[in-house]
mmCIF file of the N, C-alpha and C atoms, coordinates in Angstrom:
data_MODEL
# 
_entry.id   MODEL 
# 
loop_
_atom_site.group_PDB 
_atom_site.id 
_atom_site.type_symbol 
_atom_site.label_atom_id 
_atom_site.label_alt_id 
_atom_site.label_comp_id 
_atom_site.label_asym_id 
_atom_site.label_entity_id 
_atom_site.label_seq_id 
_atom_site.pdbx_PDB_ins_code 
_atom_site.Cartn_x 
_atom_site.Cartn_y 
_atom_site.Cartn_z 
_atom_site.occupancy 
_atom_site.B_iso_or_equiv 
_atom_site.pdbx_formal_charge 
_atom_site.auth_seq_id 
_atom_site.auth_comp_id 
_atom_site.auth_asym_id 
_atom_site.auth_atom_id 
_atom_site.pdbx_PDB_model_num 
ATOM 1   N N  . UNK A 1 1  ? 85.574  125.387 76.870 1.00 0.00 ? 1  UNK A N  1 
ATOM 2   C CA . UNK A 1 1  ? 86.326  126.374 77.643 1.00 0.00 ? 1  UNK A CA 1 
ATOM 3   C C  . UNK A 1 1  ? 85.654  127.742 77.516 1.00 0.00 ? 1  UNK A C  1 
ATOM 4   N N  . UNK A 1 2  ? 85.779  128.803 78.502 1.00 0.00 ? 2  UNK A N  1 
ATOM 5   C CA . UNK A 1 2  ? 85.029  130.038 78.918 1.00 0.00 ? 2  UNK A CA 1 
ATOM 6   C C  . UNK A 1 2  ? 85.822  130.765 77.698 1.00 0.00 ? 2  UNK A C  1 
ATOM 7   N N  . UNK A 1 3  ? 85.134  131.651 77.312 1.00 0.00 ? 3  UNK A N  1 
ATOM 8   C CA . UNK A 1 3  ? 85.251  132.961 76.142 1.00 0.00 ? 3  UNK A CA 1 
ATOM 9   C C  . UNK A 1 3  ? 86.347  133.597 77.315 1.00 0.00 ? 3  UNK A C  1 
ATOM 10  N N  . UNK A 1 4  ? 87.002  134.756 77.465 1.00 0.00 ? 4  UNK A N  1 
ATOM 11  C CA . UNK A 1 4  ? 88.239  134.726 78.919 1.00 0.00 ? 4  UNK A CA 1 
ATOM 12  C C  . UNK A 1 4  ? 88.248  136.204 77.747 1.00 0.00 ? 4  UNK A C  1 
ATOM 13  N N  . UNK A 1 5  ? 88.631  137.361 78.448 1.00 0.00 ? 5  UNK A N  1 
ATOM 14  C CA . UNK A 1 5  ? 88.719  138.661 78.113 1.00 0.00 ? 5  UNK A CA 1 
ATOM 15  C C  . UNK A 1 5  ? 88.706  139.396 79.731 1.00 0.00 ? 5  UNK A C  1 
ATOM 16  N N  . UNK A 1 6  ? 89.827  141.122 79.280 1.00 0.00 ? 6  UNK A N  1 
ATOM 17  C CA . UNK A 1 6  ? 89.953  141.458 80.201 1.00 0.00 ? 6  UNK A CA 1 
ATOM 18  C C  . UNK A 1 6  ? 89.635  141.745 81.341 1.00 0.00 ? 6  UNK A C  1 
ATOM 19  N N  . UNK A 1 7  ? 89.813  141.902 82.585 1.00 0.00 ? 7  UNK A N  1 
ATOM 20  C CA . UNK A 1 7  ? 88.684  142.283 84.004 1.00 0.00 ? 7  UNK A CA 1 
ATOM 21  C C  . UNK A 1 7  ? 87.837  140.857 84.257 1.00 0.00 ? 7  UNK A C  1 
ATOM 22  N N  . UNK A 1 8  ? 88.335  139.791 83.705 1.00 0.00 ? 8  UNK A N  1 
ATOM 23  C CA . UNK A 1 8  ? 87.821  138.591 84.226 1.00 0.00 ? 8  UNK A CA 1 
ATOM 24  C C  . UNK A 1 8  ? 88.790  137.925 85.330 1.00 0.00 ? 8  UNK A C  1 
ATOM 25  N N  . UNK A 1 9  ? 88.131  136.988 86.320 1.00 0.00 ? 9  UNK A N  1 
ATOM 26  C CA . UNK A 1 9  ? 89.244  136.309 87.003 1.00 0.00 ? 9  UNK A CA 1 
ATOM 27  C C  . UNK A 1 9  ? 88.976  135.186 87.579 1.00 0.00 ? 9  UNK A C  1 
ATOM 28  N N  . UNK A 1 10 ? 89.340  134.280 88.139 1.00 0.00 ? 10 UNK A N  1 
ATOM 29  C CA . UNK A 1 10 ? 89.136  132.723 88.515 1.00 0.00 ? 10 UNK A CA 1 
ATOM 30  C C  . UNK A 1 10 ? 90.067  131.727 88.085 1.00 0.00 ? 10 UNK A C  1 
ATOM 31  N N  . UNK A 1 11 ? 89.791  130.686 87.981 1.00 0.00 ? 11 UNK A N  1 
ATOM 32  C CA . UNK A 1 11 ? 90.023  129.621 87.794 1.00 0.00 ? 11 UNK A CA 1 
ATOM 33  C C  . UNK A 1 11 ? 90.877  129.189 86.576 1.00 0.00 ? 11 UNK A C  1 
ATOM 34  N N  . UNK A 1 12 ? 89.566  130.198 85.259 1.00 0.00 ? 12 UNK A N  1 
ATOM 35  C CA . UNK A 1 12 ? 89.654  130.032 84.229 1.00 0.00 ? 12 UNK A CA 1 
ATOM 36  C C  . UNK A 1 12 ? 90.935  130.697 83.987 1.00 0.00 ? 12 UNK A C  1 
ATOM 37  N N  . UNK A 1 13 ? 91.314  131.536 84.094 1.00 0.00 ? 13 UNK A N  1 
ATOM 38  C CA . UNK A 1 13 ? 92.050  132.990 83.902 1.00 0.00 ? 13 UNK A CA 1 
ATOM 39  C C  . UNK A 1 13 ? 93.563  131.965 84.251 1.00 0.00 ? 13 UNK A C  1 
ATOM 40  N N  . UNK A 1 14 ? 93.639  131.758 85.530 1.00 0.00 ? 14 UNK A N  1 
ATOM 41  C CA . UNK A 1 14 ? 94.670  131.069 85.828 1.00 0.00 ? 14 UNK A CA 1 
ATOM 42  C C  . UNK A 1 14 ? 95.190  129.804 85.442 1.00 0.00 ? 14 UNK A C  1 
ATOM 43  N N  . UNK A 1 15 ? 94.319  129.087 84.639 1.00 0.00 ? 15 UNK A N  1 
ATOM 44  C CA . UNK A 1 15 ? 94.630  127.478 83.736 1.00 0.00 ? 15 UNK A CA 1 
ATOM 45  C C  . UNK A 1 15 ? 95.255  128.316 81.906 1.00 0.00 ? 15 UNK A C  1 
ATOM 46  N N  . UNK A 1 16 ? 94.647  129.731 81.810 1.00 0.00 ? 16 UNK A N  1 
ATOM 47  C CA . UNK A 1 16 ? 94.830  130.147 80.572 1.00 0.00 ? 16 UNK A CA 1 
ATOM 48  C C  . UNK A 1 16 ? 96.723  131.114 81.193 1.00 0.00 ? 16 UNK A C  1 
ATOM 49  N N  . UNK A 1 17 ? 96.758  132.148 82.174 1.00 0.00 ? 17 UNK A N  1 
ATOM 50  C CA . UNK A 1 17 ? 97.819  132.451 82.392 1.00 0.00 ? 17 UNK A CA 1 
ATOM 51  C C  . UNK A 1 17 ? 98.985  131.103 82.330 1.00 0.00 ? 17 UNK A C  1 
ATOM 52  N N  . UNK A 1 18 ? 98.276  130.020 83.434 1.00 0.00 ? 18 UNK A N  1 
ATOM 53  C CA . UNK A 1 18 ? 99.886  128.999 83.430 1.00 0.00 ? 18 UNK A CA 1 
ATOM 54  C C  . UNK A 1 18 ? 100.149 128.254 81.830 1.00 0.00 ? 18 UNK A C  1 
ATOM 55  N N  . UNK A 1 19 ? 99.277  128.016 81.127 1.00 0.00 ? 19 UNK A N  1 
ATOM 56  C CA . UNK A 1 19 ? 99.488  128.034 79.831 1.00 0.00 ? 19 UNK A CA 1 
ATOM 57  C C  . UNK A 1 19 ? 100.145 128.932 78.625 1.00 0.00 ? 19 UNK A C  1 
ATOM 58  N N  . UNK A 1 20 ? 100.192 130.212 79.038 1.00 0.00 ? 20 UNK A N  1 
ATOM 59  C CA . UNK A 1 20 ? 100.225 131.628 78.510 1.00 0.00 ? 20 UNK A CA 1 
ATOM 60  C C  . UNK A 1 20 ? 102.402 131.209 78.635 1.00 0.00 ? 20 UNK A C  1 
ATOM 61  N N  . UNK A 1 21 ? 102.612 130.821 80.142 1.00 0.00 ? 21 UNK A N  1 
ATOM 62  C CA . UNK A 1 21 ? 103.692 131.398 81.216 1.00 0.00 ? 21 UNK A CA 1 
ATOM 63  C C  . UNK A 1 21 ? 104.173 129.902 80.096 1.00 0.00 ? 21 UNK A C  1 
ATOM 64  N N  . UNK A 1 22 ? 103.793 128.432 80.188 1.00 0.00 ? 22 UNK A N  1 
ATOM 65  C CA . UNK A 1 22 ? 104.348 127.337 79.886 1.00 0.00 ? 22 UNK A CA 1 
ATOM 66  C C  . UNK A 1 22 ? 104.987 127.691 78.298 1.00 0.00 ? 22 UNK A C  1 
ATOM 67  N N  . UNK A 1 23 ? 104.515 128.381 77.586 1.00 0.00 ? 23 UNK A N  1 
ATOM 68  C CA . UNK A 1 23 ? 104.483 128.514 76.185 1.00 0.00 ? 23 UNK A CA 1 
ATOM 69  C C  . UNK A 1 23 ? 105.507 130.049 75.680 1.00 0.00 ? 23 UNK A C  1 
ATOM 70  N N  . UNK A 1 24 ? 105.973 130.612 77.034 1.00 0.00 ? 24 UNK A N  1 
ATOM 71  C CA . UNK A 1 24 ? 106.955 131.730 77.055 1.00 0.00 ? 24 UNK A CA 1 
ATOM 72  C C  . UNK A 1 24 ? 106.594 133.150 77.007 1.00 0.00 ? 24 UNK A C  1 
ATOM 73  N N  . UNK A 1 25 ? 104.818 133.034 76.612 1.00 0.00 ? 25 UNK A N  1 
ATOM 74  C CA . UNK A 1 25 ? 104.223 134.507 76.390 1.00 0.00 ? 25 UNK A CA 1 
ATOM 75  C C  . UNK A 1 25 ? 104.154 135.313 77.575 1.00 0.00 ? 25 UNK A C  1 
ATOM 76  N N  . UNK A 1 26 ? 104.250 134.835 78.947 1.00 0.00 ? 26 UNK A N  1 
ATOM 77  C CA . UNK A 1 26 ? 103.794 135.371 79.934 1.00 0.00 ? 26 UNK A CA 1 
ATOM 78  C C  . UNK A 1 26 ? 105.055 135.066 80.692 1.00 0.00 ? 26 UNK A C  1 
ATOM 79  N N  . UNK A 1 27 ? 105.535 136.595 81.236 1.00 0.00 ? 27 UNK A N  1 
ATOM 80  C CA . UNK A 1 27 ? 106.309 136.138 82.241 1.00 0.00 ? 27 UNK A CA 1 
ATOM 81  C C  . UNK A 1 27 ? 106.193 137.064 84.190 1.00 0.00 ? 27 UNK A C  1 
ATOM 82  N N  . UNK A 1 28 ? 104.885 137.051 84.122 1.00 0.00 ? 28 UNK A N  1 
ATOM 83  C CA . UNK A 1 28 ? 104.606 137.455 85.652 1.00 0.00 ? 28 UNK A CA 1 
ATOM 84  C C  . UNK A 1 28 ? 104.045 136.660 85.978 1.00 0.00 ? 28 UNK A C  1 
ATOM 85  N N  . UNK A 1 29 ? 103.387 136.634 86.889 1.00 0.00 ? 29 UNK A N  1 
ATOM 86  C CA . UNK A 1 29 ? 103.153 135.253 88.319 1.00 0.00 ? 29 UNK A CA 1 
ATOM 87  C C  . UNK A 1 29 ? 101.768 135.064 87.650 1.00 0.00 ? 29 UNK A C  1 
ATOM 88  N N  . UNK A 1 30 ? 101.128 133.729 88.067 1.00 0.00 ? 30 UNK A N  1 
ATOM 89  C CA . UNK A 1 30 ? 99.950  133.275 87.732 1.00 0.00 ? 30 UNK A CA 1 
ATOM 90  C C  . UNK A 1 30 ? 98.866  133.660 89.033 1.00 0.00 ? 30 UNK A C  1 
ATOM 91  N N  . UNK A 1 31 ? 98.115  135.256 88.916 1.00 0.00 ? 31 UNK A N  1 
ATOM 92  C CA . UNK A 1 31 ? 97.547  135.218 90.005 1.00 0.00 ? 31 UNK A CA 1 
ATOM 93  C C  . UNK A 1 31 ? 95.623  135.416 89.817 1.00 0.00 ? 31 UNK A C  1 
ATOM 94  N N  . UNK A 1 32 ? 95.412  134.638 88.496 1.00 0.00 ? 32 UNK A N  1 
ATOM 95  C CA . UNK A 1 32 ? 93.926  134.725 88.341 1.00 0.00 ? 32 UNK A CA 1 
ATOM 96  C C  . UNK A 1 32 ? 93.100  135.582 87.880 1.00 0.00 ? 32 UNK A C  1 
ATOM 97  N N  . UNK A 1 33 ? 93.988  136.860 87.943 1.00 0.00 ? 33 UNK A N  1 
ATOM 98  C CA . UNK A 1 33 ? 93.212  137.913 86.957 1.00 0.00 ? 33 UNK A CA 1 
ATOM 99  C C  . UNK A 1 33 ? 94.050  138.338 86.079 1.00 0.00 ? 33 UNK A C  1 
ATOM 100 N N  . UNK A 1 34 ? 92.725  138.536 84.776 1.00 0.00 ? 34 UNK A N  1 
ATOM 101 C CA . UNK A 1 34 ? 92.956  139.384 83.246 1.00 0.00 ? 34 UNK A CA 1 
ATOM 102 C C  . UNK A 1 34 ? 93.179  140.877 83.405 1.00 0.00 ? 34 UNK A C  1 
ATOM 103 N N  . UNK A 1 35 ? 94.421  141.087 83.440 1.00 0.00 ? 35 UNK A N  1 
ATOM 104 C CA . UNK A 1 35 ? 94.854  142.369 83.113 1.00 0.00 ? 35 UNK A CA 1 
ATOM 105 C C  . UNK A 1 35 ? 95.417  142.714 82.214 1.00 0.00 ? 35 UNK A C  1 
ATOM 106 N N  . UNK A 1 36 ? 96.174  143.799 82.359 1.00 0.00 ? 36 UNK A N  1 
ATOM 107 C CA . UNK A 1 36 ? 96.790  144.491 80.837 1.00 0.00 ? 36 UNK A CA 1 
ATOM 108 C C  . UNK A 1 36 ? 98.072  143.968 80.279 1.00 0.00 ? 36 UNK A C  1 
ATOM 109 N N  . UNK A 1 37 ? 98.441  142.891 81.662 1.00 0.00 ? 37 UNK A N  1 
ATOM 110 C CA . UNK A 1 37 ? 99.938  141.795 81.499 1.00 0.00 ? 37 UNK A CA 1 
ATOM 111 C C  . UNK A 1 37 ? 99.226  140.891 80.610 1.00 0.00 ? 37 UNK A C  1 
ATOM 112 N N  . UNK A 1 38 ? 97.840  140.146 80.967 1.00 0.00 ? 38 UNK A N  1 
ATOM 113 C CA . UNK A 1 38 ? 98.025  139.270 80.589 1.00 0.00 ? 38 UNK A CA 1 
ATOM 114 C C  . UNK A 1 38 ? 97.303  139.268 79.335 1.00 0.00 ? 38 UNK A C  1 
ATOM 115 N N  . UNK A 1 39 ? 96.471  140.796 79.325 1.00 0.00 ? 39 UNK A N  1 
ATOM 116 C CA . UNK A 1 39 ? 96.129  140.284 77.634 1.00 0.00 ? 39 UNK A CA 1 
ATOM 117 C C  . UNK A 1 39 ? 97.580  140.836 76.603 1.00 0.00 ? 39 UNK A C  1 
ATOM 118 N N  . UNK A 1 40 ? 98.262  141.121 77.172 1.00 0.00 ? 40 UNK A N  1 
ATOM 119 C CA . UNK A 1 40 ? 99.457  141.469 76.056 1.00 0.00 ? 40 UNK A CA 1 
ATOM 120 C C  . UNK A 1 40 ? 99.880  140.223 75.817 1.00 0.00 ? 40 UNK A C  1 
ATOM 121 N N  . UNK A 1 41 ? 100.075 139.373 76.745 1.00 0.00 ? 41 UNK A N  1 
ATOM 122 C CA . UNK A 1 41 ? 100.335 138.036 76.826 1.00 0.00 ? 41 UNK A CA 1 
ATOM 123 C C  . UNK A 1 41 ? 99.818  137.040 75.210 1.00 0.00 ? 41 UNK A C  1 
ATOM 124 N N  . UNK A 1 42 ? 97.922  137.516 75.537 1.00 0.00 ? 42 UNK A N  1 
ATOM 125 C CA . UNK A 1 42 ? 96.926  136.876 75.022 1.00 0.00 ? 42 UNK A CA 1 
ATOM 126 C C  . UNK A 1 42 ? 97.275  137.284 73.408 1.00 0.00 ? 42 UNK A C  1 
ATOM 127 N N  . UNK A 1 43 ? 97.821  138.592 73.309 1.00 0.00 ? 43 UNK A N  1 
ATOM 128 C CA . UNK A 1 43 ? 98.110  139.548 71.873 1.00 0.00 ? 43 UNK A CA 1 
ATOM 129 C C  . UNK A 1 43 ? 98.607  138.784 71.212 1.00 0.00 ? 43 UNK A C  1 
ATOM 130 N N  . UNK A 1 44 ? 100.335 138.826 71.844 1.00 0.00 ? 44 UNK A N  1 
ATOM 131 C CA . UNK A 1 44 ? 101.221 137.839 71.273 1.00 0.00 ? 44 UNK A CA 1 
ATOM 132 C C  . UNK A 1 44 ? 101.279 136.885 70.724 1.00 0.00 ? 44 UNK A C  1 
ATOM 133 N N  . UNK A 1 45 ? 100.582 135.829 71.554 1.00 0.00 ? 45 UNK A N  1 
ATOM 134 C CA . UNK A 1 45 ? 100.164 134.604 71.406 1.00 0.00 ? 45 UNK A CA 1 
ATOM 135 C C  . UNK A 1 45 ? 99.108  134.743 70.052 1.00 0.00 ? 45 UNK A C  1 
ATOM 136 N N  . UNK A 1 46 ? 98.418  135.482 69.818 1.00 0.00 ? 46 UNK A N  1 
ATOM 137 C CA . UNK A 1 46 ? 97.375  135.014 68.674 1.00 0.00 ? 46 UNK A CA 1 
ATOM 138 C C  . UNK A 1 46 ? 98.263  135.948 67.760 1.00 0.00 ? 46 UNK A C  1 
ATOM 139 N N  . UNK A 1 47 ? 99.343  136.674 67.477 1.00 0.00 ? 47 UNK A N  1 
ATOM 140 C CA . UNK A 1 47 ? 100.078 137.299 66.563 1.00 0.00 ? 47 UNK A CA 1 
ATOM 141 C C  . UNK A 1 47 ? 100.864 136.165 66.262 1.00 0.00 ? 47 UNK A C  1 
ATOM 142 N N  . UNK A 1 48 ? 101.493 135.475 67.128 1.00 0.00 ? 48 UNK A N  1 
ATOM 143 C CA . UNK A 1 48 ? 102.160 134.050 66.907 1.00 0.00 ? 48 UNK A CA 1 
ATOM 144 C C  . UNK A 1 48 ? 101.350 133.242 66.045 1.00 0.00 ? 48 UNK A C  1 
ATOM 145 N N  . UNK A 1 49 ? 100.145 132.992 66.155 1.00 0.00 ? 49 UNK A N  1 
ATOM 146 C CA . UNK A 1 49 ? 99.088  131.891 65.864 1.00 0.00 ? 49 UNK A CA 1 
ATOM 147 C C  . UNK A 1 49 ? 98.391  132.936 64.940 1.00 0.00 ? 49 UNK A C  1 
ATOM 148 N N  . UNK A 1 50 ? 99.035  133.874 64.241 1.00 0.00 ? 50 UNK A N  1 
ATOM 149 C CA . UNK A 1 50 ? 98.623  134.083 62.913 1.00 0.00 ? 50 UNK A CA 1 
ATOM 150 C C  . UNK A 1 50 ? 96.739  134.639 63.103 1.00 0.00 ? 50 UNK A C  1 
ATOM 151 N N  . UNK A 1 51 ? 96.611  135.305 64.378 1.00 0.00 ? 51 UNK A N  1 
ATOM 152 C CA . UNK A 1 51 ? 94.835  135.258 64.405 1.00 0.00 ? 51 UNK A CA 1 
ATOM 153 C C  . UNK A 1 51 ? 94.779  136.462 64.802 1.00 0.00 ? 51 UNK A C  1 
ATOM 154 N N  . UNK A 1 52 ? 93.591  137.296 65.481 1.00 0.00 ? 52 UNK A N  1 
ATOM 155 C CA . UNK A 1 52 ? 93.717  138.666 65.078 1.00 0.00 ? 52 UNK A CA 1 
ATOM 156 C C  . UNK A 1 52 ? 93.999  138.592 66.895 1.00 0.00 ? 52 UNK A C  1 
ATOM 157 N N  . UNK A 1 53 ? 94.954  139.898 67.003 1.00 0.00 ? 53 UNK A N  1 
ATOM 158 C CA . UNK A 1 53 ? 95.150  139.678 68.287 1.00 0.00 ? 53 UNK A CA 1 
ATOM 159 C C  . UNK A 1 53 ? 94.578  141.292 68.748 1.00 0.00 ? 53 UNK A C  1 
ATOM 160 N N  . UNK A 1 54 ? 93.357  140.724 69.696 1.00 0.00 ? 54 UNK A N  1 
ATOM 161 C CA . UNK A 1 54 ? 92.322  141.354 70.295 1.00 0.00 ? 54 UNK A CA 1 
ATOM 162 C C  . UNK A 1 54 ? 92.177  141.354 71.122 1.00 0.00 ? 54 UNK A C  1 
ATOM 163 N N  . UNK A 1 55 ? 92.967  140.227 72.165 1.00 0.00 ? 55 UNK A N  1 
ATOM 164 C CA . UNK A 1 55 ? 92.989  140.117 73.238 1.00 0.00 ? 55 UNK A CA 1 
ATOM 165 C C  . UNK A 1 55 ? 92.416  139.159 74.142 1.00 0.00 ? 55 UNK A C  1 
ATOM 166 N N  . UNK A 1 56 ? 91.267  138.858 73.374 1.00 0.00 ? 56 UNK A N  1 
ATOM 167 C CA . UNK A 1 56 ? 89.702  138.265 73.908 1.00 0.00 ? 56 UNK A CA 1 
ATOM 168 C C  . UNK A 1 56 ? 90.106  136.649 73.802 1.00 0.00 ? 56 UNK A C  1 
ATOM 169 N N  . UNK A 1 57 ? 90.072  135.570 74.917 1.00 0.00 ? 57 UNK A N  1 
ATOM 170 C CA . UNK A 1 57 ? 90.423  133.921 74.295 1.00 0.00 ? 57 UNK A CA 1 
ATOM 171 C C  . UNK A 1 57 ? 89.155  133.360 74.416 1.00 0.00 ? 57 UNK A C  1 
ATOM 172 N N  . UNK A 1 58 ? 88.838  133.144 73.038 1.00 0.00 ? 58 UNK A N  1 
ATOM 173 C CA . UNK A 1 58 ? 87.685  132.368 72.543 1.00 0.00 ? 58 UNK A CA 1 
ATOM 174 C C  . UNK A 1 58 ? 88.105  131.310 71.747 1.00 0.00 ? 58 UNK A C  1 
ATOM 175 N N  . UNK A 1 59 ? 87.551  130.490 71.300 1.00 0.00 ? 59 UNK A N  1 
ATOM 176 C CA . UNK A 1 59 ? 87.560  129.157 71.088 1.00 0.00 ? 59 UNK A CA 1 
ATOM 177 C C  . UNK A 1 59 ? 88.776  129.156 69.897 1.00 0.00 ? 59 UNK A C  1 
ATOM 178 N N  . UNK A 1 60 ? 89.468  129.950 68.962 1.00 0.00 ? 60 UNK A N  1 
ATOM 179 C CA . UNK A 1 60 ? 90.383  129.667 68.247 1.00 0.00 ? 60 UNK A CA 1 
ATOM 180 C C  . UNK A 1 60 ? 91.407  129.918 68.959 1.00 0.00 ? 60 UNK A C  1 
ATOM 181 N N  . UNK A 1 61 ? 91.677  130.981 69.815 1.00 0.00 ? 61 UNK A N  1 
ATOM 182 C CA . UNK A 1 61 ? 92.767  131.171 70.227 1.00 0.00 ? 61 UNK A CA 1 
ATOM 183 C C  . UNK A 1 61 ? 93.083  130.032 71.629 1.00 0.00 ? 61 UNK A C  1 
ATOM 184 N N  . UNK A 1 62 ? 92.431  129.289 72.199 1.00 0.00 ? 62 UNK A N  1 
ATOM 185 C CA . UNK A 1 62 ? 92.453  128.357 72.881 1.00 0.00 ? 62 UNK A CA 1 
ATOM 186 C C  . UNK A 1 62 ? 92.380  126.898 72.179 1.00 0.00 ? 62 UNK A C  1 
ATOM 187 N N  . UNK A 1 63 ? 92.156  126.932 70.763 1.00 0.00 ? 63 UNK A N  1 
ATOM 188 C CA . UNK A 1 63 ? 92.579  126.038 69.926 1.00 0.00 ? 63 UNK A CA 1 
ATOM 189 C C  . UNK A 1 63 ? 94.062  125.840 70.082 1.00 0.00 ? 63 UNK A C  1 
ATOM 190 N N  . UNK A 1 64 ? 94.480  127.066 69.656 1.00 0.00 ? 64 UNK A N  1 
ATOM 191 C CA . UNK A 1 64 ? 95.879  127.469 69.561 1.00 0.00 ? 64 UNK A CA 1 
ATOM 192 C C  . UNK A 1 64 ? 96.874  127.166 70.602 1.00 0.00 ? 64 UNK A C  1 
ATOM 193 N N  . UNK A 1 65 ? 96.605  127.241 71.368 1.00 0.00 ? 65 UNK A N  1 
ATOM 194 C CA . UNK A 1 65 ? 96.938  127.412 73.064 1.00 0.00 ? 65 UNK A CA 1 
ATOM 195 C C  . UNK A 1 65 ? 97.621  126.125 73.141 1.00 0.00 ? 65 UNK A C  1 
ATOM 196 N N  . UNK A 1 66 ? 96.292  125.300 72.909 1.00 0.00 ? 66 UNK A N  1 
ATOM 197 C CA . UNK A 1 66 ? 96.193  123.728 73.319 1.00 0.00 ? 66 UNK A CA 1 
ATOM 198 C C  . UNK A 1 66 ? 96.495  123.304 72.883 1.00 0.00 ? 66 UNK A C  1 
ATOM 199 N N  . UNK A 1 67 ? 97.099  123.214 71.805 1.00 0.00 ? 67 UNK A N  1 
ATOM 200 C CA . UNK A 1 67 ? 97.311  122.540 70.401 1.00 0.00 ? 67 UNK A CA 1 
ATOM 201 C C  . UNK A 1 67 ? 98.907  121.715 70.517 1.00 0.00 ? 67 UNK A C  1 
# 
């Protein structure tokens, strides 16, 4: 899976938002880009998962995700 950090957008962005939205961290629409919703989103989620929350989803925090 893609390293995913802010001002990115596609595909990727939107399989990581509807995951973000499934798991309760995210609650605005799934529209493909990394913004400042969705890395707060991304924060949370790795404050949840105990990891440093930076924002950036690289391979632990998409461990996490998936898990």
């Amino acid at each position: 899976l893609p390293i995913l950090r802010q001002g990115m957008r596609g595909p990727a962005v939107q399989q990581l938002q509807r995951r973000l939205k499934s798991l309760g961290f995210l609650k605005a629409t799934v529209d493909g880009v990394f913004g400042e919703v969705t890395k707060a989103a991304v924060q949370a989620a790795q404050r949840k998962f105990k990891l440093e929350p930076d924002g950036i989803v690289g391979p632990a925090t998409w461990n996490a995700l998936l898990r």
